[in-house]
VEXVOTI-334415 format. One record per residue (C-alpha): x, y, z; residue number from 1; residue in three letters. Coordinates in nm, 4 decimals, decimal comma. Each point is the difference from the previous one (the first is absolute). Example, Ala and Ser with C-alpha at 12.3 -4.5 7.8 and 13.67 -1.06 7.14 Angstrom:
BEGIN
px_py_pz_nr_rest
1,2300_-0,4500_0,7800_1_ALA .
0,1370_0,3440_-0,0660_2_SER .
//
This chain:
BEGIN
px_py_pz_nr_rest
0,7355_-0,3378_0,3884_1_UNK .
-0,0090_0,1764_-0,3580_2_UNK .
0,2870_0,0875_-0,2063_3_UNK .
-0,1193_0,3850_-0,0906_4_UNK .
0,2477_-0,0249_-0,3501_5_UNK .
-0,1801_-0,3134_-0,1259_6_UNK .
-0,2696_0,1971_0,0143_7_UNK .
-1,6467_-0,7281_2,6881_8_UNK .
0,0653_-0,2053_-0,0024_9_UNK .
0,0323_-0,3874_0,0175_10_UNK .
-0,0400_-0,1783_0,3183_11_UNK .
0,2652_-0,1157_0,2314_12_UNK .
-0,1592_-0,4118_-0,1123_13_UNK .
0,1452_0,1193_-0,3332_14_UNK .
0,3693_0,0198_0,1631_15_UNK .
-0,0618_-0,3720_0,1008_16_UNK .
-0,0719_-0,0637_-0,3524_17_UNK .
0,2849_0,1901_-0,1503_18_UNK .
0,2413_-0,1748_0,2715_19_UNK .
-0,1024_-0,3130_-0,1381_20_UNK .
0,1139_0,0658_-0,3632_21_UNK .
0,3359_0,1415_0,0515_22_UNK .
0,3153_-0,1770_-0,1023_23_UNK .
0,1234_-0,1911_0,3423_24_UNK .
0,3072_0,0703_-0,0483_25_UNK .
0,3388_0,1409_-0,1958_26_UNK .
0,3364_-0,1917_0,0482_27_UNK .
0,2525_0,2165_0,0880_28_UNK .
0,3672_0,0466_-0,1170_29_UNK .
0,2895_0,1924_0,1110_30_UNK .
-0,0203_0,3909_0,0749_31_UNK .
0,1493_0,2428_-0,1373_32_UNK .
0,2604_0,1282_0,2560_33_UNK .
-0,0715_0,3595_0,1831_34_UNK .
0,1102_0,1212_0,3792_35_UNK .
-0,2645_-0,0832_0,2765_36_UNK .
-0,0501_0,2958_0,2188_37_UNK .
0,0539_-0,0131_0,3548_38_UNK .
0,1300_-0,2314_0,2610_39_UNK .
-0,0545_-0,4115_0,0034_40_UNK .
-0,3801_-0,0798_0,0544_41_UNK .
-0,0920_0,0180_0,3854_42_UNK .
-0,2923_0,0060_0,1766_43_UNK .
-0,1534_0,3452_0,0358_44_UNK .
-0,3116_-0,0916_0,2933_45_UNK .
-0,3028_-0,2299_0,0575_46_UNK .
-0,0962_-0,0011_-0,4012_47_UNK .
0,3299_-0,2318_-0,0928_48_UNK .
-0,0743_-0,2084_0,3225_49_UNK .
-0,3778_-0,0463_-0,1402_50_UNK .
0,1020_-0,0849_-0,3689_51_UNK .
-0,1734_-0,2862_-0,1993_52_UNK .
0,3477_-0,0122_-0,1545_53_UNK .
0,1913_-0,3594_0,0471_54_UNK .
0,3494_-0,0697_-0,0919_55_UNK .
0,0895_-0,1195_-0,3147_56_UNK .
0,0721_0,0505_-0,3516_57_UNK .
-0,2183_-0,0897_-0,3414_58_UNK .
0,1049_0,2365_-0,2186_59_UNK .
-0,3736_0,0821_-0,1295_60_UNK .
-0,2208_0,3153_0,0109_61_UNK .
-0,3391_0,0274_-0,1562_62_UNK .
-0,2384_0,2127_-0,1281_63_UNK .
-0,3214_-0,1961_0,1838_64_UNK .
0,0899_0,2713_0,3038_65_UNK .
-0,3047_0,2462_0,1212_66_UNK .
0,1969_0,3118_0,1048_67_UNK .
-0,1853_0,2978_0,1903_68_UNK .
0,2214_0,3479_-0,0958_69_UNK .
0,0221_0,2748_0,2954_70_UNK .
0,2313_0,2849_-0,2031_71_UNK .
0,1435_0,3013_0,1499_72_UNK .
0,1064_0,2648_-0,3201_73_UNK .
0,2223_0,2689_0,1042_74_UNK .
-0,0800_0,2089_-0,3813_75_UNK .
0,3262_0,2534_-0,0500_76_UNK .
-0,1834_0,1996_-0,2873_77_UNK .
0,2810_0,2720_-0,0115_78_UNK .
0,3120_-0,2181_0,0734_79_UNK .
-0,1976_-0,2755_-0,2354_80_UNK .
0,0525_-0,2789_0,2553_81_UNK .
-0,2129_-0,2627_0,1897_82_UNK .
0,0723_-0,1770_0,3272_83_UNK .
-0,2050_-0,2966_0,0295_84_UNK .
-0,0945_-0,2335_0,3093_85_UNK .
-0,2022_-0,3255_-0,0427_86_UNK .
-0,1392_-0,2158_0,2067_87_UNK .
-0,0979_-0,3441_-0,2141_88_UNK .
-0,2257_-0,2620_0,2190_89_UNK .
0,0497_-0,3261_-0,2181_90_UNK .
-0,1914_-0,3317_0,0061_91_UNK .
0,1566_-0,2576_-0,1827_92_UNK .
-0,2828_-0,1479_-0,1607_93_UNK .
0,2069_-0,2301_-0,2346_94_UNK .
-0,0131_-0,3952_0,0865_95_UNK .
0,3908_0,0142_0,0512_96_UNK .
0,2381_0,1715_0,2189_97_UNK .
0,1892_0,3068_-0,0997_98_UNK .
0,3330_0,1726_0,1493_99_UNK .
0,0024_0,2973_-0,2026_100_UNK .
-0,2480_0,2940_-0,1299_101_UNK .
0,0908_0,1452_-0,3276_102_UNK .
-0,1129_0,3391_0,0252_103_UNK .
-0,0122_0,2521_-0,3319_104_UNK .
0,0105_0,3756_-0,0083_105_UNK .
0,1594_0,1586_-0,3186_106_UNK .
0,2000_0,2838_0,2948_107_UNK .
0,2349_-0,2797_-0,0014_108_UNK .
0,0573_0,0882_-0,3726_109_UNK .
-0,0622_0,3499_-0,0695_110_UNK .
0,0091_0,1506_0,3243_111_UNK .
0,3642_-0,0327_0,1788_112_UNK .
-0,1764_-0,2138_0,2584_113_UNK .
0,1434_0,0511_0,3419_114_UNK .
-0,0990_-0,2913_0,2160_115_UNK .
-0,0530_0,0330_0,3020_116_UNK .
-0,1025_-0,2529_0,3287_117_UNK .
-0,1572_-0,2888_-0,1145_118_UNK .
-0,1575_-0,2609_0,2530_119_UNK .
-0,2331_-0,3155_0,0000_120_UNK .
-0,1663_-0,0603_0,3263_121_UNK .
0,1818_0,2881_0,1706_122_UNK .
0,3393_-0,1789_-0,0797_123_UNK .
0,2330_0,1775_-0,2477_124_UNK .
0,0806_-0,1512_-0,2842_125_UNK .
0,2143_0,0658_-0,3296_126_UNK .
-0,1394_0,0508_-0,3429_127_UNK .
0,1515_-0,0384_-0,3026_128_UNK .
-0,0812_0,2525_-0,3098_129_UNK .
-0,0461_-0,1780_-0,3119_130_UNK .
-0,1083_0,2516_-0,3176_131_UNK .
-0,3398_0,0664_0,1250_132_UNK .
-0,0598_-0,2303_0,2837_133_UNK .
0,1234_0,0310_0,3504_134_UNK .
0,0299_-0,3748_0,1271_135_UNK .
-0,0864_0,0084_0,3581_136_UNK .
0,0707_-0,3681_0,1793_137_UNK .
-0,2281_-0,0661_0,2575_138_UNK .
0,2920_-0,1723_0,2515_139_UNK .
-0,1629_-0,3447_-0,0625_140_UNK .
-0,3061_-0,1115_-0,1371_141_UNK .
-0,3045_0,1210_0,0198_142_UNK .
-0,2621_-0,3640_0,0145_143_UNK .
-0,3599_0,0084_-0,2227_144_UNK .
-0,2613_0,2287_0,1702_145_UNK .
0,2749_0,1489_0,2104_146_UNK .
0,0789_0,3838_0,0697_147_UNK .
0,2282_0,2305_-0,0017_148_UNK .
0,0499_0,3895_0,0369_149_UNK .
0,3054_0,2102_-0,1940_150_UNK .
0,0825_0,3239_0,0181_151_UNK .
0,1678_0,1907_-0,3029_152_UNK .
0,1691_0,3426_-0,0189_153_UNK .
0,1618_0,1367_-0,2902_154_UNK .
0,0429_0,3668_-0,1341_155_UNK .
0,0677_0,1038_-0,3236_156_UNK .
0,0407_0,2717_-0,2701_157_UNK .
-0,2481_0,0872_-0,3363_158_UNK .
0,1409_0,0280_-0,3292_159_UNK .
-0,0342_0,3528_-0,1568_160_UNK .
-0,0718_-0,1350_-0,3285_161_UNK .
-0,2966_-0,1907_-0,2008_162_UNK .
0,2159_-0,2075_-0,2568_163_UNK .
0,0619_-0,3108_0,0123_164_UNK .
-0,1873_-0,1941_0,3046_165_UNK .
0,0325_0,2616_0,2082_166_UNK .
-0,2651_0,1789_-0,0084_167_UNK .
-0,1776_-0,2745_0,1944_168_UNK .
0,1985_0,1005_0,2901_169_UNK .
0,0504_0,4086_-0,0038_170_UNK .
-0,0470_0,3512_0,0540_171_UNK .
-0,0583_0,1699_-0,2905_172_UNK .
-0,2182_0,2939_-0,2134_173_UNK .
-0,1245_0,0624_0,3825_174_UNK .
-0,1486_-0,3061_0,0788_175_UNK .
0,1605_-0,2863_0,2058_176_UNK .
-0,0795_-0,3728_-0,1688_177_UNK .
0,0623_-0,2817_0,2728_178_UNK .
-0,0300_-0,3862_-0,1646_179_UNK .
0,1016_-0,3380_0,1782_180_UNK .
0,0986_0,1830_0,3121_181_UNK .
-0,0970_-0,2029_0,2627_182_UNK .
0,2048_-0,3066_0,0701_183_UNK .
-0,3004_-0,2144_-0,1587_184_UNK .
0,0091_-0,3855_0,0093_185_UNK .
0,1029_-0,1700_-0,3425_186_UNK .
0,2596_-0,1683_-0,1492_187_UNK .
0,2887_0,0852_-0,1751_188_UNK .
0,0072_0,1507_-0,3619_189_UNK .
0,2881_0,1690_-0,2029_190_UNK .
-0,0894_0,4055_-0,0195_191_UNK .
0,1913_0,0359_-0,3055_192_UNK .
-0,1562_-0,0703_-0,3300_193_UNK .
0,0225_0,0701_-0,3767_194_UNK .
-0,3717_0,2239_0,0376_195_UNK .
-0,2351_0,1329_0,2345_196_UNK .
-0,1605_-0,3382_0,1164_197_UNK .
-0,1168_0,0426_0,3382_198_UNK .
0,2740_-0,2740_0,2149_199_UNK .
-0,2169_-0,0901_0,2626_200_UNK .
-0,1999_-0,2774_0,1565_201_UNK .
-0,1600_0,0612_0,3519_202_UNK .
-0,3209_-0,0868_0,1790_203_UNK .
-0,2615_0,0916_0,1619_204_UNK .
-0,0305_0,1905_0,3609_205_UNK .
-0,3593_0,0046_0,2053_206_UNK .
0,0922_0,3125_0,1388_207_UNK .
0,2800_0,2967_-0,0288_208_UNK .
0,0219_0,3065_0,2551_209_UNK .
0,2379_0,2712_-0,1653_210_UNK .
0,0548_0,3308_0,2238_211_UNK .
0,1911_0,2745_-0,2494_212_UNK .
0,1359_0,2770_0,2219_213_UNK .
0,1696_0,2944_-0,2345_214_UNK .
0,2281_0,2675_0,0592_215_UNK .
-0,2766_0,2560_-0,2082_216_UNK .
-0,3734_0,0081_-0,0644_217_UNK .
-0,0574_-0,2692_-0,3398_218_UNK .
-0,2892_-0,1538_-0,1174_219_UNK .
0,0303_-0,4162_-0,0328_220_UNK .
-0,1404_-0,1824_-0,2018_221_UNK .
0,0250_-0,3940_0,1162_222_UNK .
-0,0952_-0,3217_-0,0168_223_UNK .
-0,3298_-0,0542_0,2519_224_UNK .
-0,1921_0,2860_0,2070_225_UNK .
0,1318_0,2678_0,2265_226_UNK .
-0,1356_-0,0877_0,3305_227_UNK .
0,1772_0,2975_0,2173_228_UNK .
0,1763_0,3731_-0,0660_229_UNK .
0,1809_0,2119_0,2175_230_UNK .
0,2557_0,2143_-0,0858_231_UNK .
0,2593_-0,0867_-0,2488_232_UNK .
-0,0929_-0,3682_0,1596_233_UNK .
-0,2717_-0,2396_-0,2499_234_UNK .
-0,0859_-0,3429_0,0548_235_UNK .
-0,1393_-0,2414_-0,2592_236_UNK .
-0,1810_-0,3384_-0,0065_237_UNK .
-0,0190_-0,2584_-0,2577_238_UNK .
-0,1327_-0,3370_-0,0132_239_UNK .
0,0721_-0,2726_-0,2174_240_UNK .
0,2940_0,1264_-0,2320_241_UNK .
0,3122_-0,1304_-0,1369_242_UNK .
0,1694_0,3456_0,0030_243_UNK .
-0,0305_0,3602_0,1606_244_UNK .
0,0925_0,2997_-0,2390_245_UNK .
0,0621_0,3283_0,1504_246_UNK .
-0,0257_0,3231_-0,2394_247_UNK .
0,0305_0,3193_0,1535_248_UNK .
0,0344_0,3863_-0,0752_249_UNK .
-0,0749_0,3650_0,0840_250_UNK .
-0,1752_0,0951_-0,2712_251_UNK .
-0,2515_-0,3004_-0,0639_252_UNK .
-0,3647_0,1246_-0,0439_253_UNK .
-0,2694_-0,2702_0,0617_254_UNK .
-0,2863_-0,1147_-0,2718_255_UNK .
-0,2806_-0,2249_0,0938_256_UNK .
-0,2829_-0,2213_-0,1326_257_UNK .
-0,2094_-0,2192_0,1552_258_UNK .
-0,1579_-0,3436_-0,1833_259_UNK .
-0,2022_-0,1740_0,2257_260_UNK .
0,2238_-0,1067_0,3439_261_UNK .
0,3141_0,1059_-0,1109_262_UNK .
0,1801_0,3064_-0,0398_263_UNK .
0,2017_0,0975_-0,3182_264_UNK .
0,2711_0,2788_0,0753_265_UNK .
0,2842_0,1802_-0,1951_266_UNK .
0,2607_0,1442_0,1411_267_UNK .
0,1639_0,2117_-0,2381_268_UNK .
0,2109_0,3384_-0,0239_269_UNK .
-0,1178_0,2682_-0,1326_270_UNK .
-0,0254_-0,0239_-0,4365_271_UNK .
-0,0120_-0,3756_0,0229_272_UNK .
-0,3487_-0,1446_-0,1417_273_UNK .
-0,1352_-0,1279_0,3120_274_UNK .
-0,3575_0,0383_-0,0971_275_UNK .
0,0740_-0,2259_-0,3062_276_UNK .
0,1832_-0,2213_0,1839_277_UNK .
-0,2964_-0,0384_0,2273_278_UNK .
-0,2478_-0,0470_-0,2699_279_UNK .
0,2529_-0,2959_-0,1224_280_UNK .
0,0340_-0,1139_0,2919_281_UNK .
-0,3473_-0,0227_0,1551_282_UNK .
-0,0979_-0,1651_-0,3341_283_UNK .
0,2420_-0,2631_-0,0231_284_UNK .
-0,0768_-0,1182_0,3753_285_UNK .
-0,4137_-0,0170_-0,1277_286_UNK .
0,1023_-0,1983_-0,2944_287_UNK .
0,2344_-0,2244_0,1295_288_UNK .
-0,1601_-0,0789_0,3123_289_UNK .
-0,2941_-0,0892_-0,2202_290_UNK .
0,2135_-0,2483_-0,1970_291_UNK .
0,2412_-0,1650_0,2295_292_UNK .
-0,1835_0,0927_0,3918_293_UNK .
-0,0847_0,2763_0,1581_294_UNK .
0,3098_0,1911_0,1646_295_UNK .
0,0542_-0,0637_0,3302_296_UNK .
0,1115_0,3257_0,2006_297_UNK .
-0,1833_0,2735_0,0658_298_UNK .
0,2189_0,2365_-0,1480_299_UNK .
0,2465_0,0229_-0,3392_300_UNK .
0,2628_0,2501_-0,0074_301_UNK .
0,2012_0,1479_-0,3114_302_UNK .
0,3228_0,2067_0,0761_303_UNK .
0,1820_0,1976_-0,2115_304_UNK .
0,3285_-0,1115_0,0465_305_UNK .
0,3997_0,1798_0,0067_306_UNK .
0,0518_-0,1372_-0,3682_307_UNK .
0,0842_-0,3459_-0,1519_308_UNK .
-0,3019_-0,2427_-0,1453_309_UNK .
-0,3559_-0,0773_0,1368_310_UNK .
0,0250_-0,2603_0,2982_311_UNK .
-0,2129_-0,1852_0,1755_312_UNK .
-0,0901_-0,1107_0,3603_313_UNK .
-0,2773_-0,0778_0,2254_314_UNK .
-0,2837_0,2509_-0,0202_315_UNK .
0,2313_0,2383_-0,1323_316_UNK .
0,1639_0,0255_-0,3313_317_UNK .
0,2472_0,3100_-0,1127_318_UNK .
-0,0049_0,1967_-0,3303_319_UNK .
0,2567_0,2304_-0,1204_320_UNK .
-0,0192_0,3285_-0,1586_321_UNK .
0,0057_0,0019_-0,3830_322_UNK .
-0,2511_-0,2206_-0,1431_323_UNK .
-0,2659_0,1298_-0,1948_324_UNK .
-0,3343_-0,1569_-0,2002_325_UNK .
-0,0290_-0,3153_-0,0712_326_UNK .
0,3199_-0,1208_0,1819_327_UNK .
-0,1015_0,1852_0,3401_328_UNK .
-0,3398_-0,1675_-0,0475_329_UNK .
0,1934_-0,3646_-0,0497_330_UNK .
0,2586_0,0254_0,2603_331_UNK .
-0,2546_0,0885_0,2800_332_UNK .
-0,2603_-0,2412_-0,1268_333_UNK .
0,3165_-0,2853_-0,0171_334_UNK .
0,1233_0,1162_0,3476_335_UNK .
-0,3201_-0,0131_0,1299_336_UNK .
-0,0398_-0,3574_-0,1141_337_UNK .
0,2800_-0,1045_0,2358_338_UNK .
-0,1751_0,0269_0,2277_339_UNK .
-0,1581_-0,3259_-0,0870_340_UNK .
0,3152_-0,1399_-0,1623_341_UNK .
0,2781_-0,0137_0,2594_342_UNK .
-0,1883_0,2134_0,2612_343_UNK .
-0,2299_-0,2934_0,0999_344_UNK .
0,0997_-0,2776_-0,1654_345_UNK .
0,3544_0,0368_0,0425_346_UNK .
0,2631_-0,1920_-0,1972_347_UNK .
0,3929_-0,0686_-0,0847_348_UNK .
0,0445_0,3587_-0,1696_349_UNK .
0,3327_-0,0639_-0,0554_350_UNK .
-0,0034_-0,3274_-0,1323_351_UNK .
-0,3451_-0,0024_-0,1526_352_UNK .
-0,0725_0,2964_-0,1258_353_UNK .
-0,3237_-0,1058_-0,2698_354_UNK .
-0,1826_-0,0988_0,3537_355_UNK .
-0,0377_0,3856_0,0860_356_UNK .
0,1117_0,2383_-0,2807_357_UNK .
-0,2143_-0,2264_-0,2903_358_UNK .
-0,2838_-0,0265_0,1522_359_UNK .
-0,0417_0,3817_0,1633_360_UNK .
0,0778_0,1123_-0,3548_361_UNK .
-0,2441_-0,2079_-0,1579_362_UNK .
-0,2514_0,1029_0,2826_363_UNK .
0,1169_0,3524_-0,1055_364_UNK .
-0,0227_0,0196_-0,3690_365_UNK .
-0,3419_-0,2092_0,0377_366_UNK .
-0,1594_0,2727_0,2053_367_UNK .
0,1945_0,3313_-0,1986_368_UNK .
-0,0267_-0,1794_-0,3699_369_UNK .
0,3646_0,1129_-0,0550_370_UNK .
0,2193_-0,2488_-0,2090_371_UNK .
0,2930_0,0352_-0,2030_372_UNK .
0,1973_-0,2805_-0,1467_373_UNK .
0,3453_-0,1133_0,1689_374_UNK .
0,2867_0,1615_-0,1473_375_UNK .
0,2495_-0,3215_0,0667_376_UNK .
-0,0099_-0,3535_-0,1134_377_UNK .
-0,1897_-0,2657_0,1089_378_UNK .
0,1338_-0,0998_0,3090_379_UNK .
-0,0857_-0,2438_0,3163_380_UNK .
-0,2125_0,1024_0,2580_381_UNK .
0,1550_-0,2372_0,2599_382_UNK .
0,3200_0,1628_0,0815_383_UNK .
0,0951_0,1643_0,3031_384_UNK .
0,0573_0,4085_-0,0146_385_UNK .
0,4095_-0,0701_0,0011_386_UNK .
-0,0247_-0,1915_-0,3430_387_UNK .
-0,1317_0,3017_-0,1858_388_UNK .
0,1313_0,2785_-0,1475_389_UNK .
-0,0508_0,3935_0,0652_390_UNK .
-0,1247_0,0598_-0,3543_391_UNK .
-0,2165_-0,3033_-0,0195_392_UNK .
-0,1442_-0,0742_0,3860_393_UNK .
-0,3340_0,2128_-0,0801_394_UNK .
-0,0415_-0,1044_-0,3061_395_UNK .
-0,0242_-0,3388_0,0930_396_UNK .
-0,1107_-0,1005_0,3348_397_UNK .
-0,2559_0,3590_-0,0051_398_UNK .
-0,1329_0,0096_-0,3652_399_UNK .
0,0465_-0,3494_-0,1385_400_UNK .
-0,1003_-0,1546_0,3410_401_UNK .
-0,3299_0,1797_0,0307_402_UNK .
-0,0220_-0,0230_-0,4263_403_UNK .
0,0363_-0,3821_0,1072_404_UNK .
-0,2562_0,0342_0,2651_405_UNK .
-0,2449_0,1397_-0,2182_406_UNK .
-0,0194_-0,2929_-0,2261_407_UNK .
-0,1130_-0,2024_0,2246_408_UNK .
-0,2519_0,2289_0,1184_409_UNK .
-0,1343_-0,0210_-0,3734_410_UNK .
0,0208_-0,3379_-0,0281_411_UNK .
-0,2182_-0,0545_0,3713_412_UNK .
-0,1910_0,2972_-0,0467_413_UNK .
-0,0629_0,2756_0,3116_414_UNK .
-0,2044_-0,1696_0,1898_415_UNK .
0,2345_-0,2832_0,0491_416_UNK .
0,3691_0,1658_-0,0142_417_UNK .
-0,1746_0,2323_0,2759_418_UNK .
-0,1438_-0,2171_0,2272_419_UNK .
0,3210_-0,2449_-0,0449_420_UNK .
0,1711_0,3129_0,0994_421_UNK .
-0,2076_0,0647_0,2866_422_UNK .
0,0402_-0,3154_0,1204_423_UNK .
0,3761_-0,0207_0,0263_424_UNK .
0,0124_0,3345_0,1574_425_UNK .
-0,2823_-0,1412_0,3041_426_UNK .
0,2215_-0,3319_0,0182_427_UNK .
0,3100_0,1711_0,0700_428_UNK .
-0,0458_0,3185_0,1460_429_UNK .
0,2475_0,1460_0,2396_430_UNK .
0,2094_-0,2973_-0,0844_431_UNK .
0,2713_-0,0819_-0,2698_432_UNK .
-0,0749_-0,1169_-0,3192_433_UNK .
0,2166_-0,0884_-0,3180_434_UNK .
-0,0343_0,0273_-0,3791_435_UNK .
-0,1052_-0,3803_-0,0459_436_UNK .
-0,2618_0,0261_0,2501_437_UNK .
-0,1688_0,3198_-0,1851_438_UNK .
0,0060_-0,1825_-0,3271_439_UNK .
-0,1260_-0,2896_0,1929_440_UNK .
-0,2679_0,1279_0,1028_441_UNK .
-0,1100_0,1978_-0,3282_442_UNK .
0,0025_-0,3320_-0,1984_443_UNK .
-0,2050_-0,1745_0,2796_444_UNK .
-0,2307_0,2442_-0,0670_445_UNK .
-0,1146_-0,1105_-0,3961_446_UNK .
-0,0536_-0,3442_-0,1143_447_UNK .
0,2709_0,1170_-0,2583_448_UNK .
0,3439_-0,1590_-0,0245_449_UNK .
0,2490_0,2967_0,0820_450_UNK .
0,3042_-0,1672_0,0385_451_UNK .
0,1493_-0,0162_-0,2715_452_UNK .
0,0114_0,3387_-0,0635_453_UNK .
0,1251_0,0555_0,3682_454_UNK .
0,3010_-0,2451_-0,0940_455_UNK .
0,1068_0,2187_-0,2889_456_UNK .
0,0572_0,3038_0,2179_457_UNK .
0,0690_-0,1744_0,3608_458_UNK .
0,2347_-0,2984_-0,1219_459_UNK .
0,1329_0,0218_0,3505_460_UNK .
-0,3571_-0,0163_0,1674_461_UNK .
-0,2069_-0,2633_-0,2577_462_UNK .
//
């Protein structure tokens, strides 16, 4: 994500790999409290009978889980609500046991979530709500390489407004913006924060089936293809993602370029610069797949979104109205670079910020040649987004991290920043990777000593 003020596809084998990387596990605490909906947990039919579930307790979850998303999207556009119903297939991949998922979707912050029947295995169960995450317990413990099947409803309402965070969840300016709405597997991270660092950390799915059925005639763009139309009913396909963003509205007009196997498209409202946008655009996916591996889906989407700040997701990223020149050029070109830089190498974005937003900006001011100094102090780069302040967030982790990043591209030279770049993104693509393991792997790739000038900045890390 950018702060506006301060300023296909890999294989399933790669899944394997990505499986293989992930944290094994989170230690869990207490829950917040919240009511559980419905009656005690009973057995609905043959699914809870056929459950891979044994009794037990742990009190673990993971992220090494391989979840397959089948979405049903109920889209309100005039009442500006959603009613959502999910069907999550998950493989716990992890060497341990869990009891619990930890599931996030930011409609259990800014959208009045209304929960509805929640089951594992066909056999109801009661979630708690904690900020952003609905904790769904499994009813025992799920074993390694074991299955299980759970079923999510919810409903909701959009905000009406674009300050604050809301515009990542709203109806606004005629356009409906839809972020972290599906029940995704993660773990649990505080919403609130002194900025607009992105709070979340989830992984990767092999495949997501959305169906959007809305009460009027809207053009969506989202994550993946459309794969079937009829009616007011749309159904999309997308293949390994961390994420599935919905933008929709009546008045979105369509822009298209081509550059070699994939598609570049726009879809704007009428007086918005879409074919700027998709000259930006279409050049910062040649360049960067040039520097850092070719892009891997076969199309890239930019939205013009209800309000708020750019935003990124997989093969889709979101621009606001407003920006103009050099700034427009920037914020699609760094948006674009997420792609790369949380989109398939995913990371903490919560607690690790420099993993993701440092290195797409430096990707991005590399390609655009647009620097500026930082307009706050020195800081560390090693802090997690709660520890910095409104003012000063940018400034540091955005423009000093990629200023930082830069230097050592001097000092290496192209060639080898690049290709140590390069590298890191192969090694842990579609998996999770952290801060220390990027710097790692950029100071493997010189026979110069880096680390001292990583402790100076990372005291936490070196």
């Amino acid at each position: 994500m950018i702060v506006l003020p301060a300023h296909r596809t890999f294989r399933a084998g790669w899944v394997v790999l990505a499986v293989a990387i992930l944290l094994a596990s989170f230690p869990g605490g207490s829950l917040a409290a919240a009511s559980p909906t419905g009656p005690a947990a009973s057995a609905t039919g043959p699914a809870a009978s056929a459950s891979q579930i044994v009794p037990g307790r742990v009190d673990r979850t993971s992220l090494a889980l391989v979840g397959r998303y089948t979405v049903s999207l109920g889209l309100g556009f005039n009442a500006g609500t959603i009613d959502v119903s999910t069907r999550l297939e998950v493989q716990n991949a992890s060497p341990g046991p869990i009891d619990r998922l930890e599931l996030n979707t930011i409609a259990a912050h800014l959208g009045r979530l209304r929960l509805g029947t929640v089951s594992v295995d066909g056999r109801r169960v009661h979630p708690t709500i904690d900020d952003q995450t609905l904790v769904v317990p499994l009813g025992g413990v799920l074993p390694p390489r074991a299955s299980t099947t759970v079923r999510v409803h919810y409903s909701a309402t959009l905000r009406r407004t674009v300050s604050g965070s809301d515009w990542l969840f709203a109806k606004a300016n005629g356009i409906v913006d839809l972020y972290r709405w599906i029940p995704w597997l993660s773990v649990r991270r505080p919403f609130d924060r002194p900025n607009n660092g992105d709070p979340f950390l989830t992984v990767t799915s092999p495949l997501v089936t959305v169906t959007v059925t809305t009460d009027r005639p809207l053009v969506i763009a989202a994550t993946g293809r459309r794969i079937a139309r009829q009616g007011l009913v749309q159904t999309f396909e997308a293949r390994d993602v961390r994420d599935v963003t919905i933008t929709a509205s009546p008045f979105y007009r369509l822009t298209t370029a081509t550059l070699g196997p994939t598609t570049i498209q726009v879809f704007a409202k009428p007086g918005f610069p879409a074919a700027t946008v998709l000259g930006y655009a279409r050049t910062a996916v040649a360049r960067m797949g040039a520097l850092v591996g070719t892009y891997p889906y076969a199309t890239y989407t930019v939205a013009q979104s209800a309000g708020g700040d750019g935003m990124e997701s997989p093969e889709l990223s979101w621009i606001p109205a407003g920006p103009t020149g050099s700034h427009l050029r920037w914020l699609v070109t760094h948006e674009t670079a997420h792609q790369w830089f949380y989109g398939l190498v995913g990371s903490d974005q919560a607690r690790q910020p420099f993993a993701d937003e440092a290195m797409a900006d430096e990707l991005a001011r590399y390609v655009t040649g647009i620097r500026r100094a930082s307009r706050c102090a020195t800081g560390r780069l090693d802090r997690s987004i709660y520890s910095y302040s409104g003012a000063c967030y940018f400034e540091v982790v955005y423009v000093q991290g990629s200023t930082f990043l830069d230097g050592l591209r001097k000092r290496m030279g192209n060639d080898a920043f690049w290709t140590a770049v390069r590298g890191y993104v192969a090694a842990h693509g579609l998996g999770i990777a952290t801060t220390k393991e990027l710097l790692a792997a950029i100071d493997d790739g010189t026979p110069l000593d880096l680390r001292p000038l990583f402790h100076a900045r990372f005291p936490s890390l070196f």
